[in-house]
mmCIF file of the N, C-alpha and C atoms, coordinates in Angstrom:
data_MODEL
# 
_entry.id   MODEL 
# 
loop_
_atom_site.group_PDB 
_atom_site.id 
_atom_site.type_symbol 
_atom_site.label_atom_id 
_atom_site.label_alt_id 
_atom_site.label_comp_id 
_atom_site.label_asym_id 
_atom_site.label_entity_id 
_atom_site.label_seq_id 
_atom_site.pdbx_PDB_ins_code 
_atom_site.Cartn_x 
_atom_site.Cartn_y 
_atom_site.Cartn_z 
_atom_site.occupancy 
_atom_site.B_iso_or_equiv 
_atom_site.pdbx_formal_charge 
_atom_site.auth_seq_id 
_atom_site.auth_comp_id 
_atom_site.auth_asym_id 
_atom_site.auth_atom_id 
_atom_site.pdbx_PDB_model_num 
ATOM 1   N N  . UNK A 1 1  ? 17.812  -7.707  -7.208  1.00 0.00 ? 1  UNK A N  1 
ATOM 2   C CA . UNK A 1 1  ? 16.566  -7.968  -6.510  1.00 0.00 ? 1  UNK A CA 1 
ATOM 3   C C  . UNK A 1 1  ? 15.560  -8.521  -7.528  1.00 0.00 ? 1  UNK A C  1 
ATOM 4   N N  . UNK A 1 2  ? 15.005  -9.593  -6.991  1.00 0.00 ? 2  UNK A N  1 
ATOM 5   C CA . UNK A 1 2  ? 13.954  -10.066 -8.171  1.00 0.00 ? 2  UNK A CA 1 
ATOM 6   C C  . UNK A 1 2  ? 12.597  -9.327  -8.251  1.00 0.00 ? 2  UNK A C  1 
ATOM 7   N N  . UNK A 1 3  ? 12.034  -9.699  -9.270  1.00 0.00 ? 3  UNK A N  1 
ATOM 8   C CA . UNK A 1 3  ? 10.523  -8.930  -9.520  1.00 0.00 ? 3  UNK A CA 1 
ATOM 9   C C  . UNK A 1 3  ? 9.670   -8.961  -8.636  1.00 0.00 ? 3  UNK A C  1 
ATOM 10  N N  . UNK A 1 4  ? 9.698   -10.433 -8.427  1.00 0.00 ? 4  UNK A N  1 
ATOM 11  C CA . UNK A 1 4  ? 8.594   -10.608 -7.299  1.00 0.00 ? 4  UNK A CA 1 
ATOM 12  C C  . UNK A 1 4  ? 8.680   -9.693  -5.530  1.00 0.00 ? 4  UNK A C  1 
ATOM 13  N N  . UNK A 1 5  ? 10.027  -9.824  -5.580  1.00 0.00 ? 5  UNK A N  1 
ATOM 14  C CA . UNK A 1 5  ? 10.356  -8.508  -4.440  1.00 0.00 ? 5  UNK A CA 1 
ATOM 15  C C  . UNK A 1 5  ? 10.327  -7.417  -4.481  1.00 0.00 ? 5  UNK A C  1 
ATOM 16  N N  . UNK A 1 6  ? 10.444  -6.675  -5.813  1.00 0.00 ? 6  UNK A N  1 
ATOM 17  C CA . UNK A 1 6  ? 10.311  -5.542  -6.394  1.00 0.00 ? 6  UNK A CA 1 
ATOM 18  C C  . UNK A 1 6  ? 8.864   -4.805  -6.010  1.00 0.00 ? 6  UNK A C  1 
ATOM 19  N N  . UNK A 1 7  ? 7.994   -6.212  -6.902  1.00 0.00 ? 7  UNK A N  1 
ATOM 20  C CA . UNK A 1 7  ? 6.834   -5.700  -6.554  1.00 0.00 ? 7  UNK A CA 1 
ATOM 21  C C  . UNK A 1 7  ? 5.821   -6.006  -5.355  1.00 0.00 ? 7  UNK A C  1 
ATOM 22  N N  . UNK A 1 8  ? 6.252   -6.984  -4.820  1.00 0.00 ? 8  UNK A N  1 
ATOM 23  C CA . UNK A 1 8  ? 5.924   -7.178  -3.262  1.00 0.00 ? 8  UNK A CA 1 
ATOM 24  C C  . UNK A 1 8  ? 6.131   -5.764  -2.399  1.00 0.00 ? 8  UNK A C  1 
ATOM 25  N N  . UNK A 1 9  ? 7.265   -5.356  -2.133  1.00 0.00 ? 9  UNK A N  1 
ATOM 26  C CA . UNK A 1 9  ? 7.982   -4.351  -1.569  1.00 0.00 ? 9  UNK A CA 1 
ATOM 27  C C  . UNK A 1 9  ? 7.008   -3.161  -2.334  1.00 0.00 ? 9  UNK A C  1 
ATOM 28  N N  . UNK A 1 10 ? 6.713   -2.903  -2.891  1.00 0.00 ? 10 UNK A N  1 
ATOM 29  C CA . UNK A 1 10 ? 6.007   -1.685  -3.454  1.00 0.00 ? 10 UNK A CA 1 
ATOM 30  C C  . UNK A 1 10 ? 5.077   -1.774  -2.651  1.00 0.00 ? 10 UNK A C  1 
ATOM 31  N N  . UNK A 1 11 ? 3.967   -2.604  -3.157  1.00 0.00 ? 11 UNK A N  1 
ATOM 32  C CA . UNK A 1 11 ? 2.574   -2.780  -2.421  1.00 0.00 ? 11 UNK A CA 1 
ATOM 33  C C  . UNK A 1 11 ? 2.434   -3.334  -1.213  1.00 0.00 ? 11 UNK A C  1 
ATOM 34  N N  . UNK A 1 12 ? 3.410   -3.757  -0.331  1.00 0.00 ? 12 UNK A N  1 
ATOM 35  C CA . UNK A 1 12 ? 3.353   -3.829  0.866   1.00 0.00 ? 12 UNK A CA 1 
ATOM 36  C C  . UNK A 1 12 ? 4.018   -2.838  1.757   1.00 0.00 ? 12 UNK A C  1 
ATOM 37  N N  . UNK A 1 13 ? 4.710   -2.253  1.517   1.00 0.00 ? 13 UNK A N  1 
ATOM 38  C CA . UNK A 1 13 ? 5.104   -0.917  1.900   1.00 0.00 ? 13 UNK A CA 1 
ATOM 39  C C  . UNK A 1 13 ? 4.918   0.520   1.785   1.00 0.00 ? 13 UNK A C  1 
ATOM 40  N N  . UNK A 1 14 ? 5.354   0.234   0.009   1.00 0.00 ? 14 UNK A N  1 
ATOM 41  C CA . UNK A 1 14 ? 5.092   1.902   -0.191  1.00 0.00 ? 14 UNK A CA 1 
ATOM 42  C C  . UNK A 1 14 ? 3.583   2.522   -0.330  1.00 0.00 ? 14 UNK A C  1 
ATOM 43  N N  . UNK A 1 15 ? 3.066   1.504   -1.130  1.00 0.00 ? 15 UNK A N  1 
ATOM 44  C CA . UNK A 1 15 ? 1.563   2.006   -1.492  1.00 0.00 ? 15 UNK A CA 1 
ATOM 45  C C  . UNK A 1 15 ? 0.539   2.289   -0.158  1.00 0.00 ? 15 UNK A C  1 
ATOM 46  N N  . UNK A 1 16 ? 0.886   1.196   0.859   1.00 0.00 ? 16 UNK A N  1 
ATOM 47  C CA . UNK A 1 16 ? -0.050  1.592   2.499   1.00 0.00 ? 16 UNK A CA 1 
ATOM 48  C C  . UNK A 1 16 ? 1.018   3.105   2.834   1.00 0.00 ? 16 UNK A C  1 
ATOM 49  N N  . UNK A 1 17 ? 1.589   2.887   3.104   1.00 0.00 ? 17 UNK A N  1 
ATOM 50  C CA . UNK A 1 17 ? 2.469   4.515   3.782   1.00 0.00 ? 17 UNK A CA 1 
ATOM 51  C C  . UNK A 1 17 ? 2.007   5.551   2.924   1.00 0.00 ? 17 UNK A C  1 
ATOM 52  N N  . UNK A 1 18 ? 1.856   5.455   1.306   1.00 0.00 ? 18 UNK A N  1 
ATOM 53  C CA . UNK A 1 18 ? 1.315   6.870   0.963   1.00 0.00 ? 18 UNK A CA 1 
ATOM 54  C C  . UNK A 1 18 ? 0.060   6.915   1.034   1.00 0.00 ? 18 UNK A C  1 
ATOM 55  N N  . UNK A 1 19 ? -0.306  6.107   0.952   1.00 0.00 ? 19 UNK A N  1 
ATOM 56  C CA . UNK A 1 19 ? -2.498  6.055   1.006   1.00 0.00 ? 19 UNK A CA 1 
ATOM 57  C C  . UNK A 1 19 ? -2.612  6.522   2.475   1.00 0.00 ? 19 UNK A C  1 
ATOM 58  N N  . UNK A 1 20 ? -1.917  6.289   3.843   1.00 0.00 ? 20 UNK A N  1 
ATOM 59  C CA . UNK A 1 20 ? -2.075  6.294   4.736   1.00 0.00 ? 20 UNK A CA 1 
ATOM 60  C C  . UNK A 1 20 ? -1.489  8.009   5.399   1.00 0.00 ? 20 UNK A C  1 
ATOM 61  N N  . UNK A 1 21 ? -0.639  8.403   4.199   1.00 0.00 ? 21 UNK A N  1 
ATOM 62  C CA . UNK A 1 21 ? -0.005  9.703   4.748   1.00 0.00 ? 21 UNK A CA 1 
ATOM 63  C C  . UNK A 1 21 ? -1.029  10.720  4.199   1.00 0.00 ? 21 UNK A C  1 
ATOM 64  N N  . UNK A 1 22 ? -1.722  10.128  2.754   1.00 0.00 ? 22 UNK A N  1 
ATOM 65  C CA . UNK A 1 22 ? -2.551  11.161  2.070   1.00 0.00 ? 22 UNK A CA 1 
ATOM 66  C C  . UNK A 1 22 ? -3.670  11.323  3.084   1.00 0.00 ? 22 UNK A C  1 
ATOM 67  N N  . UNK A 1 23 ? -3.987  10.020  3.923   1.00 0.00 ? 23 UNK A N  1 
ATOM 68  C CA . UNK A 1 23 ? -5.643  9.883   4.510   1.00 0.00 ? 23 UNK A CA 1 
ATOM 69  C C  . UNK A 1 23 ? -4.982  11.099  5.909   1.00 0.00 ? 23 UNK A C  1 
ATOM 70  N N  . UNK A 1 24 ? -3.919  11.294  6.437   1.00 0.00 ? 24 UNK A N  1 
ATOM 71  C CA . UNK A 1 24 ? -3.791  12.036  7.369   1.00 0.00 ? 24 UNK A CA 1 
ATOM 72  C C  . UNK A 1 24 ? -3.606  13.432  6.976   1.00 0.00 ? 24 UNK A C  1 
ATOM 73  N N  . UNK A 1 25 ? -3.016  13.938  5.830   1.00 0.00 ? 25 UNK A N  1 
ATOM 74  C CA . UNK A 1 25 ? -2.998  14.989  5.043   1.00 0.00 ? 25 UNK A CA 1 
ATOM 75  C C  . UNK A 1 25 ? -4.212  15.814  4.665   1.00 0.00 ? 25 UNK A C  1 
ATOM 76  N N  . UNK A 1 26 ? -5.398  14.928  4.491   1.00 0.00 ? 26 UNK A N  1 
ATOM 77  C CA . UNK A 1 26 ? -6.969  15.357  4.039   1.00 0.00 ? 26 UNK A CA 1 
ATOM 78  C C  . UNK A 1 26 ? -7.225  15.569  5.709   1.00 0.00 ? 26 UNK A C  1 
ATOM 79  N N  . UNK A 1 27 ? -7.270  14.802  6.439   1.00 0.00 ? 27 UNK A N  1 
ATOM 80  C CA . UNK A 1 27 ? -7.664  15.074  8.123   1.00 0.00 ? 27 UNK A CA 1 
ATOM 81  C C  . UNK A 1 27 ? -7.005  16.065  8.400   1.00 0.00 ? 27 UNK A C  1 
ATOM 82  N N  . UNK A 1 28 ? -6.170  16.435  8.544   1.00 0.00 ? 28 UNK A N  1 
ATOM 83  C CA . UNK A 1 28 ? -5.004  17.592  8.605   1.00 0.00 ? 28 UNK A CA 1 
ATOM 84  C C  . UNK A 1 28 ? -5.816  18.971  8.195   1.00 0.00 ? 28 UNK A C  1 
ATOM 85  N N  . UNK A 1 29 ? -6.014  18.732  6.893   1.00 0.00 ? 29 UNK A N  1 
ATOM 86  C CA . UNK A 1 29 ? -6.535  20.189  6.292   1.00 0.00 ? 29 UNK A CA 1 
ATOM 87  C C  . UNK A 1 29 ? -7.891  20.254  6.643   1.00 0.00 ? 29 UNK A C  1 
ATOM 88  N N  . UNK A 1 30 ? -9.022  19.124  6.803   1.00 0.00 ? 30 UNK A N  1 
ATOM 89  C CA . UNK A 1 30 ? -9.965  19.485  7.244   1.00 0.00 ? 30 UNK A CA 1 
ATOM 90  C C  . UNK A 1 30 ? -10.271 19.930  9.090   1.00 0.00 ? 30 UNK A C  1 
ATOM 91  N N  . UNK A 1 31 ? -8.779  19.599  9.743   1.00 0.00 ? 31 UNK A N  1 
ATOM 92  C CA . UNK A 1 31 ? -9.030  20.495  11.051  1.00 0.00 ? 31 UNK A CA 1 
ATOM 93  C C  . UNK A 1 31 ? -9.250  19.159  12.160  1.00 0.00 ? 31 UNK A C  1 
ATOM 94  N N  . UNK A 1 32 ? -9.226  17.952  11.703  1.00 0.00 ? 32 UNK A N  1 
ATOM 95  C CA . UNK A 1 32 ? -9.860  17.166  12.492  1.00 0.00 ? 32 UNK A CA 1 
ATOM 96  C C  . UNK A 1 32 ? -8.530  16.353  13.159  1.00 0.00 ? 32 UNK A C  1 
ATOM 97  N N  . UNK A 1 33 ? -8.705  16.096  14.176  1.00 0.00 ? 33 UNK A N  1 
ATOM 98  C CA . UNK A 1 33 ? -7.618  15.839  15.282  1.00 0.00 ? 33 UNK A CA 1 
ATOM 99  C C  . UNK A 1 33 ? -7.064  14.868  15.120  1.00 0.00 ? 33 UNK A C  1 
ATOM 100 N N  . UNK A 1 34 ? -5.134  15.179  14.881  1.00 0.00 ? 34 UNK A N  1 
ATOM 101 C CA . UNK A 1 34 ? -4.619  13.206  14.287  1.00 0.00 ? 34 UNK A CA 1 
ATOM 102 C C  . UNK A 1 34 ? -3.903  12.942  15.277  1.00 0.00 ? 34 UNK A C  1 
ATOM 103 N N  . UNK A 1 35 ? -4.411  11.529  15.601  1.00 0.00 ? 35 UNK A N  1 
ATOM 104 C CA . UNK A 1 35 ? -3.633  10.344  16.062  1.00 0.00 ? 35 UNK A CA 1 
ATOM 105 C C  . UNK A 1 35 ? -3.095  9.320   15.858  1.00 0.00 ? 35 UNK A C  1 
ATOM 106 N N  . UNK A 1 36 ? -1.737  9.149   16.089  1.00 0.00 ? 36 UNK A N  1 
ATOM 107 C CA . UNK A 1 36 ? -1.692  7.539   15.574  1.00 0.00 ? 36 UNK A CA 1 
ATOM 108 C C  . UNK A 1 36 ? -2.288  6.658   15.359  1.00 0.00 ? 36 UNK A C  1 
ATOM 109 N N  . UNK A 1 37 ? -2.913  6.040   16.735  1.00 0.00 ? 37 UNK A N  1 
ATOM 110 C CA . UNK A 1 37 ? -3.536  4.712   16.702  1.00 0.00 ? 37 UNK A CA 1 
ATOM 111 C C  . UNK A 1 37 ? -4.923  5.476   15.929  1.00 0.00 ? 37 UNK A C  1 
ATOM 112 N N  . UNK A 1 38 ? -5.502  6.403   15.437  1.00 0.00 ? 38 UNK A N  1 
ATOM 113 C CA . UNK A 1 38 ? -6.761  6.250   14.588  1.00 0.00 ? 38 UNK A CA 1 
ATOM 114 C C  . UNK A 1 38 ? -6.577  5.702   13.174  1.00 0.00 ? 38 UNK A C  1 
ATOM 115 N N  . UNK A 1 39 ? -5.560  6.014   12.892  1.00 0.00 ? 39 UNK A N  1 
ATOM 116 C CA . UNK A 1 39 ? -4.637  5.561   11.414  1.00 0.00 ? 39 UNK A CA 1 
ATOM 117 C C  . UNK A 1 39 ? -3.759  4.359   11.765  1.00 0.00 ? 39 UNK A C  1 
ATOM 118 N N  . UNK A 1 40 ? -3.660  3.880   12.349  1.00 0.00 ? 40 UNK A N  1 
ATOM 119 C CA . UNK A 1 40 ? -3.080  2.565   12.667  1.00 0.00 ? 40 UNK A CA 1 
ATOM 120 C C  . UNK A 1 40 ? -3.610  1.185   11.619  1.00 0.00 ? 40 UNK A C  1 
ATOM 121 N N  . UNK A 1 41 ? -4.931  1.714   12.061  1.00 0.00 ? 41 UNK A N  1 
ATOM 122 C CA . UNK A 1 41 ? -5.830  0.212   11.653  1.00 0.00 ? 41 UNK A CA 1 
ATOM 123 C C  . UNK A 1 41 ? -5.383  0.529   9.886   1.00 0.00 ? 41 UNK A C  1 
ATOM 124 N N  . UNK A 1 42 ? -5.807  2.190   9.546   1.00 0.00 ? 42 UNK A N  1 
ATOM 125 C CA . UNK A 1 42 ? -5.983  1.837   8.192   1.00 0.00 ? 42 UNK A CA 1 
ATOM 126 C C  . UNK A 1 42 ? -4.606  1.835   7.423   1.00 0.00 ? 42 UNK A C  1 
ATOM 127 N N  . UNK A 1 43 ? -3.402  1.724   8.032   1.00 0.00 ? 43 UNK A N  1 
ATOM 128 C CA . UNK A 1 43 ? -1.492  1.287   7.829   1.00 0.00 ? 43 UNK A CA 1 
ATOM 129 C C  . UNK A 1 43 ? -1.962  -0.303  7.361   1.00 0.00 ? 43 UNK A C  1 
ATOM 130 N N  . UNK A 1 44 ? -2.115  -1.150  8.540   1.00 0.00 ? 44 UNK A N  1 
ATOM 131 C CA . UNK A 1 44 ? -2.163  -2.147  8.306   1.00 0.00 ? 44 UNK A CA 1 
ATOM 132 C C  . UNK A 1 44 ? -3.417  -2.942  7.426   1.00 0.00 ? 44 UNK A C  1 
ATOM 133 N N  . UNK A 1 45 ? -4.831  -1.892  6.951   1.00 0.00 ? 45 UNK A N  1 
ATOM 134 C CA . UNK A 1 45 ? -5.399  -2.284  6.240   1.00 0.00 ? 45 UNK A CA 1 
ATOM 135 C C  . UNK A 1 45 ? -5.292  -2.408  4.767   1.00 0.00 ? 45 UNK A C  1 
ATOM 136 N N  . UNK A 1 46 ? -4.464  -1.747  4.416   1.00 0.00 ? 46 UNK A N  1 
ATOM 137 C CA . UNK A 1 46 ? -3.893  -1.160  3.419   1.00 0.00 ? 46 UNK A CA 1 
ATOM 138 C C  . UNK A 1 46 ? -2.668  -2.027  2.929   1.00 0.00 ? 46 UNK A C  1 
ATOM 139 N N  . UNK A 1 47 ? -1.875  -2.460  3.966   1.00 0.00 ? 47 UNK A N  1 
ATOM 140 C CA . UNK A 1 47 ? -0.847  -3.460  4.161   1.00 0.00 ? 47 UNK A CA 1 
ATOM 141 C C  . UNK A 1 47 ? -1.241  -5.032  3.256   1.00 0.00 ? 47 UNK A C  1 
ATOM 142 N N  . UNK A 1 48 ? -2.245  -5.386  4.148   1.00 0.00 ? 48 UNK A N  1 
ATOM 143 C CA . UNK A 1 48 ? -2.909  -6.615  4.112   1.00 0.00 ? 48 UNK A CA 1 
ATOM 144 C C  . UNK A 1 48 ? -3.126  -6.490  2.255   1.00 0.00 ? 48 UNK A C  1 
ATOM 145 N N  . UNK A 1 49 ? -4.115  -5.149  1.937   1.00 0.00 ? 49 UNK A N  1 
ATOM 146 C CA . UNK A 1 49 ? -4.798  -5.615  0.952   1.00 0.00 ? 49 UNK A CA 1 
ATOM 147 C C  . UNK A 1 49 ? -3.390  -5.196  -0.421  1.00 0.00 ? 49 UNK A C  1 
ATOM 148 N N  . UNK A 1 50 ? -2.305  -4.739  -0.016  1.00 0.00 ? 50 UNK A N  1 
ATOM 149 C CA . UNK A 1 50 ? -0.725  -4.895  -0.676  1.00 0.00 ? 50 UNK A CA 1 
ATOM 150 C C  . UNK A 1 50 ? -0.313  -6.090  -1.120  1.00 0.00 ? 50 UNK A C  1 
ATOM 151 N N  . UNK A 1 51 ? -0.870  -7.107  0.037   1.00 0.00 ? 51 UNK A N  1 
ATOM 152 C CA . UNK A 1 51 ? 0.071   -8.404  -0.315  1.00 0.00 ? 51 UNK A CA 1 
ATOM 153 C C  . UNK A 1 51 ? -1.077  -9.123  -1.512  1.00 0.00 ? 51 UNK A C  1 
ATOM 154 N N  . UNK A 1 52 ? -2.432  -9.193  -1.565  1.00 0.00 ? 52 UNK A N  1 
ATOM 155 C CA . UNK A 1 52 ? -3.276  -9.194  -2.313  1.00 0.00 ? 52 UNK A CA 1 
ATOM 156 C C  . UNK A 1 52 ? -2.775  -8.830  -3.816  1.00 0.00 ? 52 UNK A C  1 
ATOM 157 N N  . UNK A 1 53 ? -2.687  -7.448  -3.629  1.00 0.00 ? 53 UNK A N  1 
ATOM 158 C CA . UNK A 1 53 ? -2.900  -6.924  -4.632  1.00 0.00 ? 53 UNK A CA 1 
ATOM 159 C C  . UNK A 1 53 ? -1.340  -6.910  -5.423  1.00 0.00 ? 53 UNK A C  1 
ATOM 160 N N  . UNK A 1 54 ? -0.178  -7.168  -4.659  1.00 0.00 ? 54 UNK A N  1 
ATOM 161 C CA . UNK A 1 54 ? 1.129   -7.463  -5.040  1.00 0.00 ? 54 UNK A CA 1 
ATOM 162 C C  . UNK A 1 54 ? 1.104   -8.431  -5.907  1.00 0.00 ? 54 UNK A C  1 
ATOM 163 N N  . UNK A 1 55 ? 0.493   -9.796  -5.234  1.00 0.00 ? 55 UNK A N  1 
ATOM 164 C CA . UNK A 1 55 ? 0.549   -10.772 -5.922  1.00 0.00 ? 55 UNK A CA 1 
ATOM 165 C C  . UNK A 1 55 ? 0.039   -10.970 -7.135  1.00 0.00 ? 55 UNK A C  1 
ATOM 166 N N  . UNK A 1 56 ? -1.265  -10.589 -7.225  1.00 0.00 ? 56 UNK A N  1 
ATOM 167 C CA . UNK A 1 56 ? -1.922  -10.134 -8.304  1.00 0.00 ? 56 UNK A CA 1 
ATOM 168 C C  . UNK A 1 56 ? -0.645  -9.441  -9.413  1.00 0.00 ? 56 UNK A C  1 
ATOM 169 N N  . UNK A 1 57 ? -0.563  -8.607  -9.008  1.00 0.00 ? 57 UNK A N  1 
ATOM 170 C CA . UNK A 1 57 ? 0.335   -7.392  -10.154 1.00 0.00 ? 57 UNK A CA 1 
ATOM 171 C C  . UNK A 1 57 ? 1.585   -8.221  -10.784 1.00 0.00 ? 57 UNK A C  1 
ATOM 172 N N  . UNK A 1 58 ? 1.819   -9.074  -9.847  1.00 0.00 ? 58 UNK A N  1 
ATOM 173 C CA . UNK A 1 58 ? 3.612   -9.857  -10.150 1.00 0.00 ? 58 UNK A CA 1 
ATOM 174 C C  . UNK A 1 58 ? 2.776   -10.685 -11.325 1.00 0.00 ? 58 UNK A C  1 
ATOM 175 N N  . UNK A 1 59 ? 1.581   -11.563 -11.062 1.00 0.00 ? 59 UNK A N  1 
ATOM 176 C CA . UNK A 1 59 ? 1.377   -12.188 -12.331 1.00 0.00 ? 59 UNK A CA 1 
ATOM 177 C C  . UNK A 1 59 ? 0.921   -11.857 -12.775 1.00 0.00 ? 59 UNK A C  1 
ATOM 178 N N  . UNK A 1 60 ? 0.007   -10.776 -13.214 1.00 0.00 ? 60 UNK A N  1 
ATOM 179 C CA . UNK A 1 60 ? -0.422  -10.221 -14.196 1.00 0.00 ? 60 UNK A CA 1 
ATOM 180 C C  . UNK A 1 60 ? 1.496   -9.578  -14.973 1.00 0.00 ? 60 UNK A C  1 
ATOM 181 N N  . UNK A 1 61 ? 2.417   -9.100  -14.640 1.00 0.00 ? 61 UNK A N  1 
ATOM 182 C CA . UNK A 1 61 ? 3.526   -8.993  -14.621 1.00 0.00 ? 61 UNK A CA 1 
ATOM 183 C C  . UNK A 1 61 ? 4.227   -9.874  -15.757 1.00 0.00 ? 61 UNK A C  1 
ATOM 184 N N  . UNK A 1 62 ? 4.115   -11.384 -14.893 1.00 0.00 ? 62 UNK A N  1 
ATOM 185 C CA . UNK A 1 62 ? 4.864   -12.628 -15.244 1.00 0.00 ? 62 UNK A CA 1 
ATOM 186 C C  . UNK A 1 62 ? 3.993   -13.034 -16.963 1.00 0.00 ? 62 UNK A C  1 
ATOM 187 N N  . UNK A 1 63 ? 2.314   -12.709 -16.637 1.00 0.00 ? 63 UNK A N  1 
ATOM 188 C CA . UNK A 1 63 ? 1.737   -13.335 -17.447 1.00 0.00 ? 63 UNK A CA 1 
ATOM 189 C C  . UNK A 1 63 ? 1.892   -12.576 -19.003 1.00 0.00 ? 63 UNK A C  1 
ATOM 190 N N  . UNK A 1 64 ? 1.955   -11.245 -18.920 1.00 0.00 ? 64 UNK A N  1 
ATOM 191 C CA . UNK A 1 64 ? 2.529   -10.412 -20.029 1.00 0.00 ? 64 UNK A CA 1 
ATOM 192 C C  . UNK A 1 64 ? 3.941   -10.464 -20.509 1.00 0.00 ? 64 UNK A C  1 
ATOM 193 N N  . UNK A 1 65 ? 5.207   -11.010 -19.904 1.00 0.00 ? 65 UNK A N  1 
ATOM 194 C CA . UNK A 1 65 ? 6.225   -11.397 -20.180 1.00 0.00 ? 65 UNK A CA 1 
ATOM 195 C C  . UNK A 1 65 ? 5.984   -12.762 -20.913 1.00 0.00 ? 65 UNK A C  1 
ATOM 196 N N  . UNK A 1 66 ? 5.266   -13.495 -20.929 1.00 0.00 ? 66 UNK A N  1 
ATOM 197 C CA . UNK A 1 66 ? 5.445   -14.826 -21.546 1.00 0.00 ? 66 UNK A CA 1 
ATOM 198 C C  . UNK A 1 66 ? 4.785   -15.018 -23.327 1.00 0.00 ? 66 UNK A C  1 
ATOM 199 N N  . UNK A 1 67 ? 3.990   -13.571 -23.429 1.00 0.00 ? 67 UNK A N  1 
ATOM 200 C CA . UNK A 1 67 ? 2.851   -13.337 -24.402 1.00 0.00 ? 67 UNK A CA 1 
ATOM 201 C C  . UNK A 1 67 ? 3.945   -12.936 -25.835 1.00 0.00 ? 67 UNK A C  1 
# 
């Protein structure tokens, strides 16, 4: 698997699913009522700002391999 999938796949997947499990985990313990669709938006907000921030990381990545 190449890097760029490596780290795509991180931050578009894994990093929204745990930011998104922690944000229901804190709601959880503070008592306050979970629903899917209230955490929906912030799955896919989190998603979005993955592919951002993926890309970013692969060349900052690429750009330290060449140094």
């Amino acid at each position: 698997m190449s890097k760029f999938l490596k780290t795509m796949l991180f931050w578009v997947l894994i990093f929204p699913i745990l930011a998104t499990a922690i944000s229901i985990l804190i709601s959880y313990f503070r008592g306050a009522p979970i629903e899917a669709s209230s955490y929906l938006s912030n799955l896919l907000g989190f998603a979005v700002g993955g592919i951002v921030i993926g890309f970013v990381m692969y060349n900052v990545q690429k750009l330290k391999e060449e140094k």
